[in-house]
C-alpha positions in Angstrom: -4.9 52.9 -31.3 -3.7 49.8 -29.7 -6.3 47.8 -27.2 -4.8 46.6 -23.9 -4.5 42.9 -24.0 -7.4 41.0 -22.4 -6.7 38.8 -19.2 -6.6 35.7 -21.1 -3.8 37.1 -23.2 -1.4 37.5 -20.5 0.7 34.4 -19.6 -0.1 31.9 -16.9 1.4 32.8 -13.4 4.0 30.2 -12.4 5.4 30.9 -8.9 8.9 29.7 -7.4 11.0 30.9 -5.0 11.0 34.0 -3.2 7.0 34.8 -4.4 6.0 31.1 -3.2 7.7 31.7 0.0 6.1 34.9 0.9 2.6 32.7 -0.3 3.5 30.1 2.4 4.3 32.3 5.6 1.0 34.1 4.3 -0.7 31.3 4.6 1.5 29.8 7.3 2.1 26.3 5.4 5.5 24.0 5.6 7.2 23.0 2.9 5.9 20.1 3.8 2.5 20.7 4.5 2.4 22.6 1.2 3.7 19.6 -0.8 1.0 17.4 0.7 -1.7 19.5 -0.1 -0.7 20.4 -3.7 -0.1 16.8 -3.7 3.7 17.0 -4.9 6.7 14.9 -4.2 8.2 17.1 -1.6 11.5 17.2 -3.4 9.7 18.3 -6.5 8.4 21.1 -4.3 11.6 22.2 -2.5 13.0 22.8 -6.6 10.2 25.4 -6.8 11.1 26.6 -3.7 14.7 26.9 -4.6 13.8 28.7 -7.9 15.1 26.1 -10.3 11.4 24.9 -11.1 8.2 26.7 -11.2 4.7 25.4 -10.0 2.5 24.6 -12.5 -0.2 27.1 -13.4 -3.3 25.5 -11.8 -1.6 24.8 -8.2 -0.1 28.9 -8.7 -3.5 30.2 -9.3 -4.9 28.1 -6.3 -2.0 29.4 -3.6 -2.5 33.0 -4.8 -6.1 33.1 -4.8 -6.1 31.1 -1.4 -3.3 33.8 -0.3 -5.5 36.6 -1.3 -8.3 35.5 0.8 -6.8 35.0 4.1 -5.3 38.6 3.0 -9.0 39.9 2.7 -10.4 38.9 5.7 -7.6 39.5 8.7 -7.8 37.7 11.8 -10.2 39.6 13.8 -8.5 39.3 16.9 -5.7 41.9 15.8 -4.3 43.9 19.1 -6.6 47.1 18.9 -9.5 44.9 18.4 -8.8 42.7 21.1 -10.9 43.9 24.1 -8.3 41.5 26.8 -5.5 43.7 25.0 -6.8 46.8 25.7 -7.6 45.8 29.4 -3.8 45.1 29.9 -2.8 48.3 28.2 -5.3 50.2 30.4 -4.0 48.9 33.9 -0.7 49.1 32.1 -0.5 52.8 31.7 -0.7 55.3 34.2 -3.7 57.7 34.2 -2.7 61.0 33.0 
């Protein structure tokens, strides 16, 4: 019987391209702005981008865990929550 490997055993994350990307919009960083905070050269940061270069592990584990919690707690302001929203959508629509 073989024993799943552990966490540790699995390989360090190293995102580029399309997966660091969809971590950006998510997070709703530039290239730029992403650079500066990961304290890059930007160029070095568009090649990750790209997909010819991979972030490091650290900076990879920091933009997914930072992705995950701006996933985790939504902006609570969303349409059905928003009480302005709902007024417009009830003068909006005719009473049946």
């Amino acid at each position: 019987m073989t024993t799943p490997p552990l966490p540790s055993d699995s390989p360090p994350v190293r995102l580029s391209g399309r997966r660091l990307a969809l971590c950006l919009m998510v997070l709703g960083w530039s290239e730029r702005l992403a650079a500066e905070r990961c304290r890059m050269h930007r160029t070095r940061f568009v090649r990750c981008l790209n997909g010819t270069s991979r972030l490091p592990p650290d900076l990879s584990a920091w933009l997914l865990a930072r992705e995950a919690a701006l996933l985790a707690i939504p902006f609570p302001r969303i349409p059905h929550n928003d009480p302005v929203y709902q007024a417009t959508q009830r003068n909006h629509c005719p009473e049946r």
